[in-house]
N, C-alpha and C positions, 0 to 999 in steps of 0.2 A: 504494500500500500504506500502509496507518495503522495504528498499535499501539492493542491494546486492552489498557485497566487493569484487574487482577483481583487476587484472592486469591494470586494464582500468578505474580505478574507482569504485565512487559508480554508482549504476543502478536503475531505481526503478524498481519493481516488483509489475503485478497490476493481483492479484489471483482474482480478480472477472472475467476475461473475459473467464475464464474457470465454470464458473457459471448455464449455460445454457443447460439443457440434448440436447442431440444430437436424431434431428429430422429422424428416421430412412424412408427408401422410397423414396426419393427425386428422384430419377432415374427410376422411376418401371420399363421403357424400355429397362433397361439395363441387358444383355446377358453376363457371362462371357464363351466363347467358351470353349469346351472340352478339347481343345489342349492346353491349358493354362498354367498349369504347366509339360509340355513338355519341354525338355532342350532345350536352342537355338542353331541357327546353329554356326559354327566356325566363319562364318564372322560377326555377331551380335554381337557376344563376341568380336570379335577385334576392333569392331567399337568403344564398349563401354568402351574399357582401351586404346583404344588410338592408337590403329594398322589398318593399312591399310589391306584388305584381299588381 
């Protein structure tokens, strides 16, 4: 573990929890639809920065 310097202090930093391969599968039911990377509609997009449609 190493402390990192910032605005805010020191922090500690703990690299082992990134240690661990990542178990692939976990989901096997999971479907990503066709439409997926289709742009959204106009109002989805305004919902998401903050506009009303």
């Amino acid at each position: 573990m190493k402390a990192v310097s910032g605005s805010e202090g020191d922090a500690p930093v703990d690299s082992s929890a990134n240690q661990t391969p990542r178990i692939f599968g976990q989901l096997p039911m999971l479907a990503v639809p066709d439409e997926f990377n289709e742009p959204l509609p106009d109002a989805e997009i305004a919902a998401w920065v903050g506009h009303a449609p």
